[in-house]
LOTOR-491924 format. One line per field, with one value per residue: residue number from 1; residue in one letter; x, y, z of N, C-alpha, C in turn. Coordinates in Angstrom, 3 decimals. Example, Ala and Ser with C-alpha at 12.3 -4.5 7.8 and 13.67 -1.06 7.14 Angstrom:
BEGIN
seq: [1	2];
type: [A	S];
n_east: [13.190	12.850];
n_north: [-5.690	-2.250];
n_up: [7.800	7.080];
ca_east: [12.300	13.670];
ca_north: [-4.500	-1.060];
ca_up: [7.800	7.140];
c_east: [13.200	12.900];
c_north: [-3.300	0.030];
c_up: [7.800	7.870];
//
This chain:
BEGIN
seq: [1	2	3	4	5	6	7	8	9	10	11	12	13	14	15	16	17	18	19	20	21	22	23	24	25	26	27	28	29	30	31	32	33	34	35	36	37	38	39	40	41	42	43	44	45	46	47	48	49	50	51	52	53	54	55	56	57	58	59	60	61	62	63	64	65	66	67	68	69	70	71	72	73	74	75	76	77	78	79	80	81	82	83	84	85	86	87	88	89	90	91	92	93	94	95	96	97	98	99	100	101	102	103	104	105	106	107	108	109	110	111	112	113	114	115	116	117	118	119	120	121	122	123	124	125	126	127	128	129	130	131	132	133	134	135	136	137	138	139	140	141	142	143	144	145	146	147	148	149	150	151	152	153	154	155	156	157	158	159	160	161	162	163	164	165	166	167	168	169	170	171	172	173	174	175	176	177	178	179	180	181	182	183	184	185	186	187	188	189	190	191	192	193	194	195	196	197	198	199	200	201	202	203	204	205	206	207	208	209	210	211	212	213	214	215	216	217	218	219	220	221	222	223	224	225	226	227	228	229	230	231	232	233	234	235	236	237	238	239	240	241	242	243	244	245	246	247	248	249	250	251	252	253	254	255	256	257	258	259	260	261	262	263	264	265	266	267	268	269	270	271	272	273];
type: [X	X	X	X	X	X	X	X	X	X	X	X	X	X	X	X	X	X	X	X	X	X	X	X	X	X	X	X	X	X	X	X	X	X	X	X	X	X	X	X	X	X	X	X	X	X	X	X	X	X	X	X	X	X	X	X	X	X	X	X	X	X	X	X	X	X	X	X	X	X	X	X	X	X	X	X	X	X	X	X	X	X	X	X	X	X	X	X	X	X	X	X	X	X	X	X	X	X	X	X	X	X	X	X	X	X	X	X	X	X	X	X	X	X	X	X	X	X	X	X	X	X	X	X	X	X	X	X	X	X	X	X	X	X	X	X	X	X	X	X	X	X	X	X	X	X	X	X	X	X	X	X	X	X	X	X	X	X	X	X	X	X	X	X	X	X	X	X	X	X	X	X	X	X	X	X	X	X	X	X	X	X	X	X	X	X	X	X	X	X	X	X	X	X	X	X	X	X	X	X	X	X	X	X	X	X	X	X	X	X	X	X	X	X	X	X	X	X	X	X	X	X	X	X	X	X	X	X	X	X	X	X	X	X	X	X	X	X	X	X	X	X	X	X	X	X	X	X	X	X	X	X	X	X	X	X	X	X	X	X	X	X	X	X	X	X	X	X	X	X	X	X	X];
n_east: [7.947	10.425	11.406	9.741	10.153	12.650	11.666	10.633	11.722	13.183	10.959	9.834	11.955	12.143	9.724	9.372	11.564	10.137	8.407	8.519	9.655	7.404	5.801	7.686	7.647	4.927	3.097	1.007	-1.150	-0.587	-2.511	-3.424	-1.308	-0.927	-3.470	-3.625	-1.331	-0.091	0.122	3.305	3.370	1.518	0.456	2.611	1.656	-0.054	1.582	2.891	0.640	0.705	3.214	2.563	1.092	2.334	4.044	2.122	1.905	4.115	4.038	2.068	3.582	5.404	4.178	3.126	2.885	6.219	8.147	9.603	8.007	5.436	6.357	7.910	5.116	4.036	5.960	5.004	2.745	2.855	4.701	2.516	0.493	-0.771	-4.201	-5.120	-7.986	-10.488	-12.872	-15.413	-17.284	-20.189	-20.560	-19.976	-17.280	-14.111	-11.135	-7.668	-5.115	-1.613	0.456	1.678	4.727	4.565	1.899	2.445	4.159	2.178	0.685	2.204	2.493	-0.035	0.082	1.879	0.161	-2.159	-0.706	0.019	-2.444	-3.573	-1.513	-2.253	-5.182	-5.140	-3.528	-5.639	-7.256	-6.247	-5.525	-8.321	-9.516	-7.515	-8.399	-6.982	-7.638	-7.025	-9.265	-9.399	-7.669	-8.328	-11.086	-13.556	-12.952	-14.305	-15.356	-13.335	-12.594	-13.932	-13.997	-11.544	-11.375	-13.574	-12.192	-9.701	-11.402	-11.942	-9.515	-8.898	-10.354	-10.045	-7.532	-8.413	-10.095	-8.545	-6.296	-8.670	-8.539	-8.744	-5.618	-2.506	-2.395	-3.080	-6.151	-8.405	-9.145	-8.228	-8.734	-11.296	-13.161	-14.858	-18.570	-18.320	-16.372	-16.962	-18.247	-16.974	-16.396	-14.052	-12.317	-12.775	-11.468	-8.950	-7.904	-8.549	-6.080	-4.374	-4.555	-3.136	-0.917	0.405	0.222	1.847	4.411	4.649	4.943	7.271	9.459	9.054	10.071	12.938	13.335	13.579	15.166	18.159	18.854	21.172	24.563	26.280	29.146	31.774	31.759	29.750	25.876	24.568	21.857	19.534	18.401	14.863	13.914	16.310	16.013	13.754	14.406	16.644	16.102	13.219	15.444	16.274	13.830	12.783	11.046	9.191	10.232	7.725	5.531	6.799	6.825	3.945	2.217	2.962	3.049	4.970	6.511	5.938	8.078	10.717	10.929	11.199	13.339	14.964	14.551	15.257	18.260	18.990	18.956	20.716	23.299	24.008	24.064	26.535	27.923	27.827	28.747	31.441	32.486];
n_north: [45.688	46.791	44.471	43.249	44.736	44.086	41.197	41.399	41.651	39.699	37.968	37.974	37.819	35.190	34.202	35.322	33.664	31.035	31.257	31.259	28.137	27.239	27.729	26.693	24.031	23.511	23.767	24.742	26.822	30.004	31.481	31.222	31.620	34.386	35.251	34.723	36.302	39.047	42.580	44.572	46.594	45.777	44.464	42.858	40.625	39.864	39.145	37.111	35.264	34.457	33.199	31.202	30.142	28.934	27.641	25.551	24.671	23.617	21.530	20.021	18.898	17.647	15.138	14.186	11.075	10.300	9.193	7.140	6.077	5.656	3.791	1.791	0.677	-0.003	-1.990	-4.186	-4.164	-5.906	-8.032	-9.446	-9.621	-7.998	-7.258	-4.625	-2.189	-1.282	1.142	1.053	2.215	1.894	1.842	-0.817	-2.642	-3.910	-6.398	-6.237	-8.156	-9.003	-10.729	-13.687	-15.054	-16.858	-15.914	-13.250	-13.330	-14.558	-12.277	-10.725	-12.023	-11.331	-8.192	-8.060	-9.672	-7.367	-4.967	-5.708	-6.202	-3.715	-2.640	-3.528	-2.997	-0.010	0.017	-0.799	1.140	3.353	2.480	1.540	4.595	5.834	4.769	2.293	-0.289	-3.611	-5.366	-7.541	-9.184	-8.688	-8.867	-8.027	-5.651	-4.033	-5.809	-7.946	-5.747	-5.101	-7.609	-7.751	-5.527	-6.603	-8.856	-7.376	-6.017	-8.293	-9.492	-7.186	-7.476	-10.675	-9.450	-8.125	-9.328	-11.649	-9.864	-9.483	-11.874	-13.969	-14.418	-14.987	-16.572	-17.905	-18.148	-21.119	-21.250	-18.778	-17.334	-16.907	-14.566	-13.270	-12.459	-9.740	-8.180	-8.072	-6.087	-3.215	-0.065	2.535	3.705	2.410	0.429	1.523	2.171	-0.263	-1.504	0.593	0.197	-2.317	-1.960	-0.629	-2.491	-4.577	-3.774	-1.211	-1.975	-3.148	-1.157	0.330	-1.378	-1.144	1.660	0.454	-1.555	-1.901	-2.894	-6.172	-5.478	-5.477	-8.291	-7.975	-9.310	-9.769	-8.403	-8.171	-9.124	-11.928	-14.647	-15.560	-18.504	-19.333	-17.507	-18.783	-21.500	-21.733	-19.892	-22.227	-24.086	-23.184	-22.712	-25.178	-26.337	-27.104	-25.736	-24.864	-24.720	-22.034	-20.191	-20.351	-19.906	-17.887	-14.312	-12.764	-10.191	-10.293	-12.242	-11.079	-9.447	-10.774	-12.164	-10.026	-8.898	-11.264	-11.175	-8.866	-8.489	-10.099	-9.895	-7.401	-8.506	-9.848	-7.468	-6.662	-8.828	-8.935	-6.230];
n_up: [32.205	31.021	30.604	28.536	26.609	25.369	25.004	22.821	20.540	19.894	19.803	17.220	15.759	15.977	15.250	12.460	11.524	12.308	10.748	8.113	7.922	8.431	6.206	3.609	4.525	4.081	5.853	7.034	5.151	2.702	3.023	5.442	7.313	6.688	7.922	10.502	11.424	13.030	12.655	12.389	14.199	16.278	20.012	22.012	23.158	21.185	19.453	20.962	20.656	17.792	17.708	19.300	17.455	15.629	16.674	17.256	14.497	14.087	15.539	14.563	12.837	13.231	15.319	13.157	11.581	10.062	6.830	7.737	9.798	8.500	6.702	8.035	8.680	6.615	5.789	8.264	7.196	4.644	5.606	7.110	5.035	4.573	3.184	0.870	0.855	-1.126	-2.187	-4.516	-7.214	-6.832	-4.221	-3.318	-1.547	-2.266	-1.510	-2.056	-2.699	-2.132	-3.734	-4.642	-6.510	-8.663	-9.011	-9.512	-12.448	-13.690	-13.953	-15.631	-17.950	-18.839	-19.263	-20.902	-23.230	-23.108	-24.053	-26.653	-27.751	-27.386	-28.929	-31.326	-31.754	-31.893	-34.215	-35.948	-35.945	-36.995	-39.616	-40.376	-40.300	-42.150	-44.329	-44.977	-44.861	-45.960	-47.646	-48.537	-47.274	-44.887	-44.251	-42.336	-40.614	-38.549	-37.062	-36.402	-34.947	-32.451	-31.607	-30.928	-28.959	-27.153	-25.955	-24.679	-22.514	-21.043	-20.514	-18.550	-16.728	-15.916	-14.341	-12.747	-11.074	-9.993	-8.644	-6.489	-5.346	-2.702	-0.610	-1.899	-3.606	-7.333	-8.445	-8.838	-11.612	-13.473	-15.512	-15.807	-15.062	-11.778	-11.622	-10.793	-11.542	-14.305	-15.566	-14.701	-13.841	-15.682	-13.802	-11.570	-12.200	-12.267	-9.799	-8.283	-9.273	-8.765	-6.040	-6.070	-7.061	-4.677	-2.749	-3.904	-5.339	-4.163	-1.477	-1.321	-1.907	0.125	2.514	1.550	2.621	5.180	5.517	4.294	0.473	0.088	0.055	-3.687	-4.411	-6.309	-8.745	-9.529	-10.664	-8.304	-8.319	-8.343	-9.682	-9.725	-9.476	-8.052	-6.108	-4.940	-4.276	-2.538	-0.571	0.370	0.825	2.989	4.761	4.786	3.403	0.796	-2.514	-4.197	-3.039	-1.523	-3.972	-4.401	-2.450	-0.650	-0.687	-2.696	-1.233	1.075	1.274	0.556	2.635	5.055	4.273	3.916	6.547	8.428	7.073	8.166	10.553	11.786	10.663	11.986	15.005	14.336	13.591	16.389	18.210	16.733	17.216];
ca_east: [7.770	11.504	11.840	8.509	10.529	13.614	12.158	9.840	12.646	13.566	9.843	10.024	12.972	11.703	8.526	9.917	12.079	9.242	6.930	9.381	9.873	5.969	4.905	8.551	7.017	3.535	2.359	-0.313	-1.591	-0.515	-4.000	-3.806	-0.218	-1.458	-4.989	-3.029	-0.063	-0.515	0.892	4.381	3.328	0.814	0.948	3.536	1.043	-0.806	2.744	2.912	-0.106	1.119	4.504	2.496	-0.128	3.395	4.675	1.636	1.560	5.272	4.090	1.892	4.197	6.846	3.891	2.836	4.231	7.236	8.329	9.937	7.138	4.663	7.202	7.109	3.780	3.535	6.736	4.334	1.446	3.604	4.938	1.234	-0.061	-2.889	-4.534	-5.559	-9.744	-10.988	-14.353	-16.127	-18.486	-21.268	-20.319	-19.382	-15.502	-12.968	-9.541	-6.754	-4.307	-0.365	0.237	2.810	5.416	3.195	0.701	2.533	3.935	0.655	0.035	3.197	2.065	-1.457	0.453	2.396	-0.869	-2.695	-0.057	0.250	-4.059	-3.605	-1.230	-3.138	-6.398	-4.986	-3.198	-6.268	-8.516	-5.497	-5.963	-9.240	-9.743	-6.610	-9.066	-5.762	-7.306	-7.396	-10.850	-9.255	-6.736	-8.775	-12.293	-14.404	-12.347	-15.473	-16.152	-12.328	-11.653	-15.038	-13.729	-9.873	-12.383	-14.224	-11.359	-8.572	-12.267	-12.081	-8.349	-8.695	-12.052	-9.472	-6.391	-8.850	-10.182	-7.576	-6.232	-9.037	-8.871	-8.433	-4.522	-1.411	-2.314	-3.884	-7.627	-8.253	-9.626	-8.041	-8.952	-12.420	-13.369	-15.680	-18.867	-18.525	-15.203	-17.086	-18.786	-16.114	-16.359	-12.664	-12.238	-12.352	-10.139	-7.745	-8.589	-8.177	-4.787	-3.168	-3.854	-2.323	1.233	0.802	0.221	3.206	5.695	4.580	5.396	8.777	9.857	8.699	10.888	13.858	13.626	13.628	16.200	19.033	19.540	22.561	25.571	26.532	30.326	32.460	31.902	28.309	25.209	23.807	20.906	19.563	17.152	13.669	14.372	17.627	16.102	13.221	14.680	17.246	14.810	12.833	16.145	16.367	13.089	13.000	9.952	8.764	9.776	6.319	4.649	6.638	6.042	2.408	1.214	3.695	3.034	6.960	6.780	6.524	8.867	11.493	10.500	11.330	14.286	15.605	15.067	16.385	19.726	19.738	19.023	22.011	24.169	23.820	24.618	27.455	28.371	28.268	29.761	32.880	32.967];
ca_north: [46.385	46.970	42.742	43.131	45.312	43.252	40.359	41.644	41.683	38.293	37.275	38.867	37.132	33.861	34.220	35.187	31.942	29.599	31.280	30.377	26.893	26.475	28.346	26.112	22.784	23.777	23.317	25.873	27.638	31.391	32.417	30.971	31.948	35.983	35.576	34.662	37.452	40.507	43.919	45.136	47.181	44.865	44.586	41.887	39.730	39.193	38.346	35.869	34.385	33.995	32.330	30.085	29.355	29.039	25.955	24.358	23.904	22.746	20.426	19.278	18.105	16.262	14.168	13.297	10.085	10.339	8.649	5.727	5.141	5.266	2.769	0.194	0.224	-0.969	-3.358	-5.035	-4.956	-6.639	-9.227	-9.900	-9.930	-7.187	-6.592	-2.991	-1.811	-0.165	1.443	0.928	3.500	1.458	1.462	-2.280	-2.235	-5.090	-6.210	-6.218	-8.840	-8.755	-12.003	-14.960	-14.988	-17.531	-14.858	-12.224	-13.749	-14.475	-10.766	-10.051	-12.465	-10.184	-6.879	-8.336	-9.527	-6.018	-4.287	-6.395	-6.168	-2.151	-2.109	-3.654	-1.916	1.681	0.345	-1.135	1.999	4.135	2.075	2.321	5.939	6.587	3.806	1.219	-1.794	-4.629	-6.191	-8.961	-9.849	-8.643	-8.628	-7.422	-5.257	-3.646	-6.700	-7.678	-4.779	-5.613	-8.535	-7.385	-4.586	-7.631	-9.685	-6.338	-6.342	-9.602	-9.942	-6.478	-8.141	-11.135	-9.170	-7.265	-10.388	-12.546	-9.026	-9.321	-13.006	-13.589	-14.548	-14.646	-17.644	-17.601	-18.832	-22.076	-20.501	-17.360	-16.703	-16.718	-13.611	-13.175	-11.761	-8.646	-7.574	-8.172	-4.711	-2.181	1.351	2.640	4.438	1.437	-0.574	2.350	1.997	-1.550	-1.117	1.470	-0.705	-3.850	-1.459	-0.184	-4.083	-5.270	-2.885	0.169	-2.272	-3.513	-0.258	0.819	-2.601	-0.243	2.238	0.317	-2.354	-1.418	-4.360	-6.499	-4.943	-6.716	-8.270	-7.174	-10.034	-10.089	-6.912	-8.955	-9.988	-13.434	-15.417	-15.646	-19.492	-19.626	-17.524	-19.391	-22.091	-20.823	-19.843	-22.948	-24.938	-22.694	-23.084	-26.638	-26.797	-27.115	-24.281	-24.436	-23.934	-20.556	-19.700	-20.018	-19.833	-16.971	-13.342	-12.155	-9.066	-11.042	-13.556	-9.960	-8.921	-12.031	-12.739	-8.900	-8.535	-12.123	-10.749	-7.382	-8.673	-11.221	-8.795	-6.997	-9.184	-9.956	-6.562	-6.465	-9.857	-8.426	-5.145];
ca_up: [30.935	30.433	29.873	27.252	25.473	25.464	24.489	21.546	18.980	19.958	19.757	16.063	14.694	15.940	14.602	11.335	10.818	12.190	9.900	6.736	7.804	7.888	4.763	3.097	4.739	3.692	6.987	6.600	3.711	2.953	3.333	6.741	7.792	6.878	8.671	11.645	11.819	13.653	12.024	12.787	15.728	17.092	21.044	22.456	23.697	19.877	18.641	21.760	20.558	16.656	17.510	19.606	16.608	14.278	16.862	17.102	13.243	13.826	16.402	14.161	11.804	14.431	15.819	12.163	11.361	9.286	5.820	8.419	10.832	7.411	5.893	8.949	8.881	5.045	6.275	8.651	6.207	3.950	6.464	7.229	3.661	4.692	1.477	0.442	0.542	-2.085	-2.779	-6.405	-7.409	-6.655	-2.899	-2.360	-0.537	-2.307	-1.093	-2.903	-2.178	-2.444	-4.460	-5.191	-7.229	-9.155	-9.486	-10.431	-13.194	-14.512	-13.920	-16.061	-19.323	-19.032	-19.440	-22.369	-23.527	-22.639	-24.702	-27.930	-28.273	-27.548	-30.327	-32.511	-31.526	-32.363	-35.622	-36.898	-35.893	-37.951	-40.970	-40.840	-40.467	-43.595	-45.190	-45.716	-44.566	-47.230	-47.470	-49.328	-46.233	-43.675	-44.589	-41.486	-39.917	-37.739	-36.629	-35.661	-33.806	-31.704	-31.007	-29.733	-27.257	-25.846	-25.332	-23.529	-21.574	-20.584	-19.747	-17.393	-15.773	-15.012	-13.346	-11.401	-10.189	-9.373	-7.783	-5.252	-5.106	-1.096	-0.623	-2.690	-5.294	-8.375	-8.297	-10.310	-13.033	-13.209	-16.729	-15.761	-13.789	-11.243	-11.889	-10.161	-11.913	-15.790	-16.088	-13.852	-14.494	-15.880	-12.754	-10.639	-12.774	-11.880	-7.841	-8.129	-10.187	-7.642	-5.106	-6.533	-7.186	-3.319	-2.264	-4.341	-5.841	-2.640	0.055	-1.893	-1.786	2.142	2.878	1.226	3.894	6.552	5.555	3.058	-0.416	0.720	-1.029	-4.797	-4.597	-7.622	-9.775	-10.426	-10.050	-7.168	-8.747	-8.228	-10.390	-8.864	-9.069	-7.444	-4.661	-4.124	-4.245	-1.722	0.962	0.489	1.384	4.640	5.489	4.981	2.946	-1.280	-3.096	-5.243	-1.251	-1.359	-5.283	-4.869	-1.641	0.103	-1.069	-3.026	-0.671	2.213	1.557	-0.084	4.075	5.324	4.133	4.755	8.146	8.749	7.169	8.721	11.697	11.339	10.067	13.106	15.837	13.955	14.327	17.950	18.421	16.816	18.430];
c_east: [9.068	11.780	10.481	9.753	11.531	13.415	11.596	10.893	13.198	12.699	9.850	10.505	12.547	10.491	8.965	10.708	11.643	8.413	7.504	9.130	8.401	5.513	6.677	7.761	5.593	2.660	1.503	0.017	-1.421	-1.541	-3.696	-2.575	-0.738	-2.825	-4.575	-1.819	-0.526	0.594	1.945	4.126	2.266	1.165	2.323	2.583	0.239	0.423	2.751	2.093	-0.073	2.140	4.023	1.587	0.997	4.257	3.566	1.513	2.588	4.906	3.593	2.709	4.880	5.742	3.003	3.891	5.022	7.208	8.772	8.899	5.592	5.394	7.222	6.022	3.855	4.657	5.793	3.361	2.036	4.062	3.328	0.060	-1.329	-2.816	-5.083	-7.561	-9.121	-12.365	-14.668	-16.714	-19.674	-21.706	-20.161	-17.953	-15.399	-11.928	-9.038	-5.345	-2.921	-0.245	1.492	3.821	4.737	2.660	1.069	3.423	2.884	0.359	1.158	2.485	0.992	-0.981	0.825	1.146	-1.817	-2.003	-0.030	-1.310	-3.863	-2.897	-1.943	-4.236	-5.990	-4.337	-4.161	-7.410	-7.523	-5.541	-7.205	-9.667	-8.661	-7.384	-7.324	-5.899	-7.582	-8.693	-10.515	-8.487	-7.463	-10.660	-13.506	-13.583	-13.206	-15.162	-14.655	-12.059	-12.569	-14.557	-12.568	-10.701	-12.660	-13.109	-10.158	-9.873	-12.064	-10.418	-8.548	-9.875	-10.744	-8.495	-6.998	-9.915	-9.486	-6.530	-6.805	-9.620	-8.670	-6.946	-3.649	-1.480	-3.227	-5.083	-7.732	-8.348	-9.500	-8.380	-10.633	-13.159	-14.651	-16.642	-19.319	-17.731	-15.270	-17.602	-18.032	-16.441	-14.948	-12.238	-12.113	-11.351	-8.923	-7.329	-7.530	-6.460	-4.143	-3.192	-3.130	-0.988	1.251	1.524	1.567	4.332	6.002	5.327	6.841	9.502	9.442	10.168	12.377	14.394	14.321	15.156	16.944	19.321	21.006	23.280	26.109	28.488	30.577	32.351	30.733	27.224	24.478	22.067	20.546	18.152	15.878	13.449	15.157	16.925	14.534	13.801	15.977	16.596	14.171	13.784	16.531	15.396	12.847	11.557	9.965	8.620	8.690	5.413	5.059	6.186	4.874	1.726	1.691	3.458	4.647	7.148	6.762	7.754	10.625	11.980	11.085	12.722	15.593	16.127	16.037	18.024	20.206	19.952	20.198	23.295	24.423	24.669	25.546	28.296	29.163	29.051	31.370	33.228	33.218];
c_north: [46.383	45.180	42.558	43.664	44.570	41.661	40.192	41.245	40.141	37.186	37.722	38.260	35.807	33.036	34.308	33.818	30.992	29.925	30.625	29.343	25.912	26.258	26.716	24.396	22.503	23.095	24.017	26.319	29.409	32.368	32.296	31.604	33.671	36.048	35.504	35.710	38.443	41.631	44.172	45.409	46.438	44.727	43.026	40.475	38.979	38.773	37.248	34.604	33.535	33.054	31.447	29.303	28.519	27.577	25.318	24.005	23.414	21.522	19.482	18.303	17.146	15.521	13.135	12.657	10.491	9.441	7.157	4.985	5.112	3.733	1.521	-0.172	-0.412	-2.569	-4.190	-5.266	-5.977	-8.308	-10.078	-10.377	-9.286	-6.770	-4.795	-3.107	-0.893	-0.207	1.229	1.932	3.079	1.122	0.201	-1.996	-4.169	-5.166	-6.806	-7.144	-9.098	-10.530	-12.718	-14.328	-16.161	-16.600	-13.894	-12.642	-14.160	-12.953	-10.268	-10.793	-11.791	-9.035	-7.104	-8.282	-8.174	-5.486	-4.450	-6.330	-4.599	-1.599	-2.050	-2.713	-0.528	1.375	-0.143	0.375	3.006	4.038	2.579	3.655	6.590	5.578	2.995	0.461	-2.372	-5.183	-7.846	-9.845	-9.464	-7.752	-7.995	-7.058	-4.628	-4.715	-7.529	-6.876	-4.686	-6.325	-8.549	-6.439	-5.566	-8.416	-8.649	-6.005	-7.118	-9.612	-8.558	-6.967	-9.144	-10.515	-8.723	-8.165	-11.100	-11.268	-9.051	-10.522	-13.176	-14.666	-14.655	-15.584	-17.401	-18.647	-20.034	-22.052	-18.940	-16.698	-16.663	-16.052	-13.911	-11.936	-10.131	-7.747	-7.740	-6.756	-3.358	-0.864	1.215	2.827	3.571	0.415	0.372	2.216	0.739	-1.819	-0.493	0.802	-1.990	-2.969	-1.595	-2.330	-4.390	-4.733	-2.050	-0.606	-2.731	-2.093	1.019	-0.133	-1.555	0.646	1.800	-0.786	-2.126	-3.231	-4.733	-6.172	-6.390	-6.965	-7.827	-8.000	-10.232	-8.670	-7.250	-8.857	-11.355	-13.905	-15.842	-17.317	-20.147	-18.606	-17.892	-20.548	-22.684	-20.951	-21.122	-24.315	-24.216	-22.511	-24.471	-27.127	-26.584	-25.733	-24.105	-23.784	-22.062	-20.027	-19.552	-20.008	-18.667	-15.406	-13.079	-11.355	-9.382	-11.479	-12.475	-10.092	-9.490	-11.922	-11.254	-8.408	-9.615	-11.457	-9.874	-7.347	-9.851	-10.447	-7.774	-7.081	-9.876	-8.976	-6.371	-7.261	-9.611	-7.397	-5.680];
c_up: [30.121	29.596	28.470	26.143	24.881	24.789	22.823	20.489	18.688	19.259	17.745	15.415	14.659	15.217	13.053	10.704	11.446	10.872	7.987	6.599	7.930	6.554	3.666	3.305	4.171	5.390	7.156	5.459	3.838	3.166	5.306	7.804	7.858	7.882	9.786	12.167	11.972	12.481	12.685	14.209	16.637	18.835	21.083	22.467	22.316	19.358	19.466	21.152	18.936	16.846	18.005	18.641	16.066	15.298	17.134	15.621	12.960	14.630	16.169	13.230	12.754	14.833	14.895	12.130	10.265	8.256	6.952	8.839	9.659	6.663	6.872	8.772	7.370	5.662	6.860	8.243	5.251	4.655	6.717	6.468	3.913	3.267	1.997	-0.155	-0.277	-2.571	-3.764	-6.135	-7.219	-5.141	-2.214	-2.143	-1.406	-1.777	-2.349	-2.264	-2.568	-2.888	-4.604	-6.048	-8.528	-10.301	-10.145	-12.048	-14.207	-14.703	-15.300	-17.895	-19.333	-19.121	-20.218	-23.171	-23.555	-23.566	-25.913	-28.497	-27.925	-28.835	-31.250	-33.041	-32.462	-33.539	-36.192	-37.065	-36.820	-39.336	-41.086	-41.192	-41.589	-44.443	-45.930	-45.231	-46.029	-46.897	-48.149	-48.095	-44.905	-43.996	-43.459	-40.335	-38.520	-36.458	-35.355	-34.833	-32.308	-30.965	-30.086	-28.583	-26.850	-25.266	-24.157	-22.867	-20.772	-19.638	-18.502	-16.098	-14.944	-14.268	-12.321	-10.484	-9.470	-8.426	-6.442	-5.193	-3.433	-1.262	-1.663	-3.668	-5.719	-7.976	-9.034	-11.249	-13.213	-14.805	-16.824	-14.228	-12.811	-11.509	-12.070	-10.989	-14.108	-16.308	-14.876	-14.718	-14.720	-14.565	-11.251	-11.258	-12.032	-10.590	-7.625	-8.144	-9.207	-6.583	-4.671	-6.747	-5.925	-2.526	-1.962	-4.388	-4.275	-1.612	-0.110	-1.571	-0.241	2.271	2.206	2.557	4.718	6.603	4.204	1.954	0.747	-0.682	-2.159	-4.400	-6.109	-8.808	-10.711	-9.803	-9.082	-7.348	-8.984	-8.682	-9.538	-8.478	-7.669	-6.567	-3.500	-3.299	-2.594	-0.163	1.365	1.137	3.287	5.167	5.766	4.251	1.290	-1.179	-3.939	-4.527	-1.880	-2.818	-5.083	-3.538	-0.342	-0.984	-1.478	-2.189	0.754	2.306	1.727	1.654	4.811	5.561	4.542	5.497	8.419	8.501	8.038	10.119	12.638	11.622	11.534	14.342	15.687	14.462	15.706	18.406	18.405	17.223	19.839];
//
């Protein structure tokens, strides 16, 4: 009895700064953190049983994976070129495939494009509605602005095709979608879209984590022309740099060429220790 008493205050304080570092982590919800805490005077044995609720919701967190072991895992999706599912609203499942350097380029003249027909769009629907179009210089404006909607249609039909074309090069006819990707709800364009960043950009930036840029010397911001480092690679693999341009995912190749260093870099290290 005398050691109950003894260790209550202990049990008390401990409980108090797990229960912080849950409710701070959000590892439970404050509804759930109060539904679970006994009252001040509560026996010993109901506080026993709170501090042990208060480490299993720490225990959950330590045996969730972490920002690292989430970030390998995209690393080796990346290395592997796993594309990304995604549902439609109509319940068919597409993939989404991490793409060329090729490809994304093409992806990059369609956002220019995309942008330059959005301008337009909203300055012709401005005129119209202050009534300042000319009818003499631009006689069927209706009928124009019809035509810029069907066409920023058309070009999002192709990205979100050649998106879930199957591997990293462009299709032969990438300006002519597939028919699945001509009538999209918005809402899957968006789908589609987040999982073409995760693919490309998301897994570029996992690959961060796990392997640090190689530091710039002082003369230049160590940036190197997408040329000059295919070109590059393609002489240390020993094969046509057009192979890696168009038929190697960029986030692979980013992956690739990374670890090779870091893993270089390394056993360098040790060598000279």
């Amino acid at each position: 009895m005398a050691k109950q008493r003894r260790a209550r205050p202990w049990l008390l304080r401990q409980s108090e700064r797990i229960e912080k570092h849950v409710l701070a982590r959000r590892l439970a919800s404050e509804n759930e953190v109060q539904a679970a805490r006994p009252p001040k005077n509560a026996h010993t044995i109901e506080w026993c049983q709170y501090y042990g609720q208060l480490r299993a919701w720490v225990w959950g967190q330590d045996s969730a994976p972490g920002s690292r072991d989430i970030a390998e895992e995209r690393l080796l999706s990346a290395l592997r070129e796993v594309p990304e599912e995604v549902v439609l609203s109509n319940g068919s499942t597409v993939s989404v495939y991490p793409k060329s350097i090729d490809a994304l380029l093409w992806f990059r003249e369609r956002d220019w494009l995309l942008a330059w027909l959005l301008s337009r769009i909203d300055a012709l629907h401005l005129a119209m509605a202050d009534d300042e179009v000319d009818r003499n210089d631009f006689p069927t404006p209706v009928t124009s602005l019809q035509q810029a909607t069907r066409e920023l249609s058309h070009q999002l039909a192709c990205m979100a095709s050649v998106a879930c074309t199957k591997g990293p090069a462009l299709p032969l006819n990438p300006n002519e979608p597939d028919v699945l990707f001509t009538d999209l709800e918005p809402h899957d364009l968006l789908k589609i879209n987040s999982a073409f960043l995760e693919v490309n950009a998301g897994r570029m930036a996992a690959l961060s984590l796990i392997v640090k840029p190689p530091k710039s010397n002082g003369d230049s911001d160590g940036r190197m022309s997408w040329n000059v480092f295919v070109g590059t690679l393609a002489m240390r693999l020993k094969t046509e740099p057009e192979r890696l341009a168009k038929d190697r995912s960029l986030v692979s190749l980013l992956a690739q060429v990374r670890l090779g260093n870091s893993i270089y870099d390394e056993m360098e290290a040790v060598s000279d220790g």
